[in-house]
N, C-alpha and C positions, 0 to 999 in steps of 0.2 A: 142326733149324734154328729161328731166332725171328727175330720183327720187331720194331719201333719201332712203335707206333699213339698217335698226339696225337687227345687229348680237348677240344675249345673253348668253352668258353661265356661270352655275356656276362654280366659281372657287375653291374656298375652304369655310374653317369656322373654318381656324387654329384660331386664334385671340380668338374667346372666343364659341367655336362649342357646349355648350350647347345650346344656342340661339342662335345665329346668324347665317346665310348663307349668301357668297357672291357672286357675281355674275356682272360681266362684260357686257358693252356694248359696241360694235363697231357698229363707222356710217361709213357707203359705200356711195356714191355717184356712182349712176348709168347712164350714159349719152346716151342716148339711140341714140338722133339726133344727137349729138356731134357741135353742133350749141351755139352760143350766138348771142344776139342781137346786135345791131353796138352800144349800151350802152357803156362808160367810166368804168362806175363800175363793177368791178368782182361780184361772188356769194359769200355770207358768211355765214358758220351757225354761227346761235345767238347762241343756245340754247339747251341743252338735260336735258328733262325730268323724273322722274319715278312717279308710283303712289304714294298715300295716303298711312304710315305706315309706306315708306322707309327708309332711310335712306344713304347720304352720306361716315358714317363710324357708328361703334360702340358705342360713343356713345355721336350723335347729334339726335336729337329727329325733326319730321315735313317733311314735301313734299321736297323731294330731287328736286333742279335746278341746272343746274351747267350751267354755263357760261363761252362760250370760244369763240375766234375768228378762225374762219378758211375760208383764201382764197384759191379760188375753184379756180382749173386752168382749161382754156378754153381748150373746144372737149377731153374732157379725162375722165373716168371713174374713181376714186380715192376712197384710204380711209381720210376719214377725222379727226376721233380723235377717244378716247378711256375715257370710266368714269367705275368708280364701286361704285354700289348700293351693302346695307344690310337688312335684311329683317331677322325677326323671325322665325325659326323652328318651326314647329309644329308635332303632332304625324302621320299625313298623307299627300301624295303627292299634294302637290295645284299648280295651275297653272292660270298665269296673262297673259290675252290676251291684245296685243296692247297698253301694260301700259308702255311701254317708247314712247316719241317720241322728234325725232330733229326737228325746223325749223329755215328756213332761215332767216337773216336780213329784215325787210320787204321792205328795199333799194336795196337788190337786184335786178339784172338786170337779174337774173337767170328767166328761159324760163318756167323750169320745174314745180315738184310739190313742193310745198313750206315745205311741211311737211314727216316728215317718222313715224312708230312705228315698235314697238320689241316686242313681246313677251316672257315669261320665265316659266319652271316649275321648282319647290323646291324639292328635294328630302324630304322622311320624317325624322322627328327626329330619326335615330334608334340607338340604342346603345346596349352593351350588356356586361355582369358581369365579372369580374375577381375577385373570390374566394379565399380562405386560409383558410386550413385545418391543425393545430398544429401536429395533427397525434402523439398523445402522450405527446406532448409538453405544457409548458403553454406561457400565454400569447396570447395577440389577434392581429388578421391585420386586417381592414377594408376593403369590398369590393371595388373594383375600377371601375368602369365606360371605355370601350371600345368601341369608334363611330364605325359607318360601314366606311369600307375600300371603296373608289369608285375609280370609273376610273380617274387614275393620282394624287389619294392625299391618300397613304399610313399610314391611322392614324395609330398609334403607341402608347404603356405606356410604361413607364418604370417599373418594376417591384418590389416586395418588396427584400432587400437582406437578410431578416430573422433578422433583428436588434433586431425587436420587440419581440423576442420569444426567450424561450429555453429550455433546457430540461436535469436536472440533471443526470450525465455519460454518457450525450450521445453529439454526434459533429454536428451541421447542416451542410450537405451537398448540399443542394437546394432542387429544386423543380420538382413533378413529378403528371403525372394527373395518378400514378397508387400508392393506398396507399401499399402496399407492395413493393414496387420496391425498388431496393439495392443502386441502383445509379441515380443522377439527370440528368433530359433533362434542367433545365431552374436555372440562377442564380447560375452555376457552376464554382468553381477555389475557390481559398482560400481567394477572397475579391469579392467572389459572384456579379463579374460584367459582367462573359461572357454568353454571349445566355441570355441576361437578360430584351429583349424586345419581345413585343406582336403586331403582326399585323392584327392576323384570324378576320373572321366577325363568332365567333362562342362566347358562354358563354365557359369560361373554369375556370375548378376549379382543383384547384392543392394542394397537400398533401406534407408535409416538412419531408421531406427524412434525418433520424438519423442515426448516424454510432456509436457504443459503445467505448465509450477512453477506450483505452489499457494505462498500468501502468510499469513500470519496477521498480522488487526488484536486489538491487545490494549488492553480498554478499563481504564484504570488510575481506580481509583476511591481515595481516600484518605480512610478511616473517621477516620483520627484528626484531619483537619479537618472532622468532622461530616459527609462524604456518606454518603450510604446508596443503595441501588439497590430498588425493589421486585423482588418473587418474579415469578421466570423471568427474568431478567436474563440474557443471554449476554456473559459477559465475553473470549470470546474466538472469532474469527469466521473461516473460512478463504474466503481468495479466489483464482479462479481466473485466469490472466493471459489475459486478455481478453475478460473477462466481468464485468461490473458486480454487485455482490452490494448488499444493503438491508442500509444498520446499523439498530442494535437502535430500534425504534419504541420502546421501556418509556423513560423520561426518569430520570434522576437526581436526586433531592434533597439539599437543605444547608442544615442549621440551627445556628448556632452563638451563644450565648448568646443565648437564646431571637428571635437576628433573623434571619426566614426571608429567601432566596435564591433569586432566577428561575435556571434554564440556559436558556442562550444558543444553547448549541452546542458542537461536538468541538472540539480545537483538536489539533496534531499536538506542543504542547509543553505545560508546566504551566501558564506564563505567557506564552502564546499568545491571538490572535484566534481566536474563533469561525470557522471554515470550512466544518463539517455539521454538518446538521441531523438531528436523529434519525427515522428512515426516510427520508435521501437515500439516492439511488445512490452509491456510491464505486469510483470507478475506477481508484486508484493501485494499480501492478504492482510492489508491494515488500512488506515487513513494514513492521508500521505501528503506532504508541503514540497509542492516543487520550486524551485528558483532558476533562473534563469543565468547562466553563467557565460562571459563576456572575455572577450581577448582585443588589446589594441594591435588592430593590423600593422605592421611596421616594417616597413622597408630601408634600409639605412642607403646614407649618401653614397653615388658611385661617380665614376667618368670612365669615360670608353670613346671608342673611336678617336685613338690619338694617329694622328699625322704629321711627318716632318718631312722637309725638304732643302735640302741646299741650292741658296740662289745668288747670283750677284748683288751689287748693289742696288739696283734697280728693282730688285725682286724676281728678274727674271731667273727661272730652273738654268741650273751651272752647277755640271759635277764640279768644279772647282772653285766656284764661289766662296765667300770669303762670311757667308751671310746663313741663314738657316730661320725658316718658318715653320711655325707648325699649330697644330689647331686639334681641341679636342670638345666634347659635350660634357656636360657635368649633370646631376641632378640629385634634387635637395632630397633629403629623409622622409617616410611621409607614410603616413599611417591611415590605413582605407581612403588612403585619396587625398587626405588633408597635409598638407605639403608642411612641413616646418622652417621656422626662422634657419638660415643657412649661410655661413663666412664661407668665401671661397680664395685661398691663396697660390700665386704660381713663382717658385722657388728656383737662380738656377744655382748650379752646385758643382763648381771647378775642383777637382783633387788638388787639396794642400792649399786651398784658399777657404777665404771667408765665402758663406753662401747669399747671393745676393738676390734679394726682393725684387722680382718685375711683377707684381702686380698683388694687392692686398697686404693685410685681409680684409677681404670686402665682406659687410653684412646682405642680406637680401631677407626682404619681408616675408615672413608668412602666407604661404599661396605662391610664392614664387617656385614653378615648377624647377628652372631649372633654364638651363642655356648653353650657348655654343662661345668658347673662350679660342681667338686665334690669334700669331704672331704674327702680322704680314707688311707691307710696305704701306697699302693704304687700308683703309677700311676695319683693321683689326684693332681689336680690343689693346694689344700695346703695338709697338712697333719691332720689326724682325731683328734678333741680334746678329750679332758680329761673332764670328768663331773664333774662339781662341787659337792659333792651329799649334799644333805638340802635345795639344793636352787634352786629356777625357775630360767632358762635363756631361751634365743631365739634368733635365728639368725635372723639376718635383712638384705634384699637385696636391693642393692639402684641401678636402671637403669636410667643414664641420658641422653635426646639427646643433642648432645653440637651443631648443628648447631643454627646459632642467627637468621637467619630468617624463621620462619615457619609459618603455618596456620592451623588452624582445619578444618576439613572438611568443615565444613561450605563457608569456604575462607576467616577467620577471624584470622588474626594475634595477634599472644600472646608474650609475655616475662614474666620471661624468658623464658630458655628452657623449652621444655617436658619431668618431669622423673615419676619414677614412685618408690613406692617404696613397698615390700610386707617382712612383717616379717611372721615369721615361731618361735611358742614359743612350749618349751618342759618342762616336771617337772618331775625329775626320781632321786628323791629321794633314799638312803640305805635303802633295807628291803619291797620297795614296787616301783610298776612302774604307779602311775596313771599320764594318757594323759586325759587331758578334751576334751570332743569330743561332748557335749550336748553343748546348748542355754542356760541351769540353772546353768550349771559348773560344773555337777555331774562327781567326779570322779572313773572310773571302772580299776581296773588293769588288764594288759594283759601282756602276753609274747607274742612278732612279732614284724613286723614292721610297724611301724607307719607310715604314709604320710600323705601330707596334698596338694591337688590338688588347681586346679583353683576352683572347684566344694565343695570341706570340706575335711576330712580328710578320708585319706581310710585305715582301718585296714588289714592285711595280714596275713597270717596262724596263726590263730587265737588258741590259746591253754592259757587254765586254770591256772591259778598261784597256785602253789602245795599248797604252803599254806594255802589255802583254804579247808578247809576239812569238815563245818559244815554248817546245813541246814539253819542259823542262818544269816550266812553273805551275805549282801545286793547283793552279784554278783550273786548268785545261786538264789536270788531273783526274779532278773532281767533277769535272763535266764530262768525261768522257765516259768515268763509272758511271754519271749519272744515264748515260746516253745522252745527252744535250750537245752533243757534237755542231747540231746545226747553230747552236749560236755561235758557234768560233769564225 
């Protein structure tokens, strides 16, 4: 005689392993006498069974039948076929006794027992979390769902690649189950697709691992408009995003046809304002083009230290002289040191006449700092004039700079040139010597020498005018308010 014995096991629950579990039956045919009867007809199973609930696949709903034919070959123990049954998960282990079963055609000629069953247990439903933790970042991931791993069917997810999230200055690096950690164990590489699956039977929850962008300032120098940089210059500096970095203390220079240039400061365009200064802090959180921004130093033409004196002919010092010298410095325009091309003219200028030229205008080269211009008997640049006496005059200095393109400190270009111009006036009259040296115009006579500075006028060896001799006249006045008594 033989029997029917069903083999079951689950197989998987890929297909849809919220619900479902599957699970295999193999029938055996077990022939124990290895006999048939002198019958024509072989043995056939009709039929494989499961219980109530089942199901054939996912999703046909009622009592799974399946129908097939299978000739049994005579005195042999054989397998006969193979079906798979579905069946719902639940949250605990159940188990179906004897709930599959085969039988024969009932035209078989087979000896044995007409029917078989199978038994099966379910594992339970288990599953477990897969977490995400921004870890500073915004934006949110949803928990994910991980089946238990069994023997021979490796569930797996695939894991988030950080799409959903992010986090201003800073770079998602992936994922790690430790929230301080530097570097990631999962969804690692620059398109977050390696180590980016999960197979453990544990909950795991992982925190999104930030790296801070770095930024580079690039300081653009351009040689061929004459800058240069001294040695050790950092021309390119990286910044962290939220941390303040020192630009380069070293300063940059610019010289261009021999006329030197101050810097100002960075500016973030070519022809840009100054914004930093070299050794500020810089806080901007981007990349960054710095230029080097430029002023021509510029000083414009002056003279000072003017002096006059009345003398005789001779040249010799004479309150009453008929004659007058005088002498001042000049110097040319000049920007960080480089001196400009400079006319120098000296003017004198009698009330109600024409103004007559003693001297220029004279050109002087380039480089020419500058010099000492005096009226004297011998040795002087012109020769001392002669007074007019009754009538005011005054010498007029005229300094021009003749270069055509310049700029004021500022960095602001003018036309035309820069001059300058500073008159010196005198009134020395026959019989009296008043110099106005007051705001109101009051005139005081003196014998000395007169000057008249950058500052006013400065008197020198000061002595009383003889003719003075009564307690009456306004100078003894004014000296007496002064307290200057001892000069009387």
């Amino acid at each position: 005689m033989g029997s029917l014995t069903l083999y079951t096991s689950q197989v998987d629950h890929t297909e849809n392993p919220d619900v479902w579990a599957k699970v295999q039956v193999d029938v055996y045919l077990n022939n124990d006498m290895g006999t048939w009867d002198n019958s024509a007809r072989p043995g056939i199973v009709k039929k494989l069974s499961g219980p109530t609930g089942w199901k054939n696949n996912a999703e046909t709903t009622g009592v799974v039948s399946y129908s097939f034919s299978h000739t049994i070959s005579k005195s042999t123990s054989q397998w006969i076929g193979m079906k798979q049954f579905w069946i719902k998960r639940t949250g605990a282990k159940k188990t179906w006794e004897n709930c599959f079963y085969a039988e024969f055609d009932s035209g078989s000629d087979y000896l044995g027992t007409p029917t078989g069953y199978g038994s099966v247990t379910i594992d339970p439903w288990t599953s477990y979390t897969v977490s995400y933790n921004v870890n500073g970042g915004s934006g949110k991931i949803d928990s994910q769902k991980k089946w238990h791993t069994e023997t021979g069917n490796a569930w797996t997810i695939t894991l988030s690649n950080g799409s959903e999230i992010s986090r201003t200055g800073y770079t998602f690096l992936g994922w790690s189950t430790n929230s301080k950690a530097t570097t990631a164990t999962y969804c690692t590489g620059s398109d977050h697709t390696t180590n980016n699956t999960y197979s453990g039977n544990d909950d795991l929850k992982l925190y999104a691992i930030w790296q801070k962008n770095t930024y580079t300032i690039t300081y653009n120098i351009n040689t061929s408009q004459g800058e240069s940089v001294p040695s050790g210059f950092n021309y390119t500096q990286t910044k962290t995003y939220g941390e303040s970095i020192k630009l380069n203390e070293l300063v940059p220079s610019k010289t261009v046809d021999n006329k030197a240039y101050s810097f100002t400061g960075w500016a973030t365009s070519q022809d840009g304002v100054a914004e930093y200064q070299a050794g500020a802090l810089f806080n901007v959180n981007a990349d960054t083009n710095l230029y080097p921004i430029f002023k021509l130093e510029y000083i414009s033409p002056r003279v000072s230290g003017f002096v006059s004196q009345r003398c005789n002919y001779s040249g010799v010092f004479d309150d009453a002289g008929n004659y007058i010298t005088f002498s001042f410095d000049w110097n040319a325009g000049t920007i960080s040191g480089q001196y400009h091309k400079t006319s120098l003219q000296v003017i004198k200028s009698v009330t109600g006449q024409a103004d007559t030229i003693l001297y220029g205008p004279t050109e002087f080269a380039a480089g020419v700092q500058g010099g000492n211009f005096s009226a004297a008997k011998s040795g002087g640049t012109i020769p001392f004039l002669a007074i007019d006496l009754g009538t005011s005059a005054s010498i007029k200095i005229i300094v021009i700079d003749k270069d055509q393109e310049l700029f004021d400190p500022d960095g602001n270009s003018y036309s035309p040139a820069k001059f300058v111009t500073q008159e010196y006036a005198y009134s020395l009259p026959k019989g009296g010597f008043p110099v106005d040296i007051s705001p109101d115009g009051m005139a005081i006579r003196f014998f000395g020498i007169v000057s008249e500075g950058e500052q006013g006028f400065i008197i020198e060896d000061i002595k009383l005018d003889t003719d003075v001799n009564n307690n009456s006249d306004p100078l003894i006045m004014i000296l007496k308010t002064l307290g200057w008594e001892n000069l009387l």
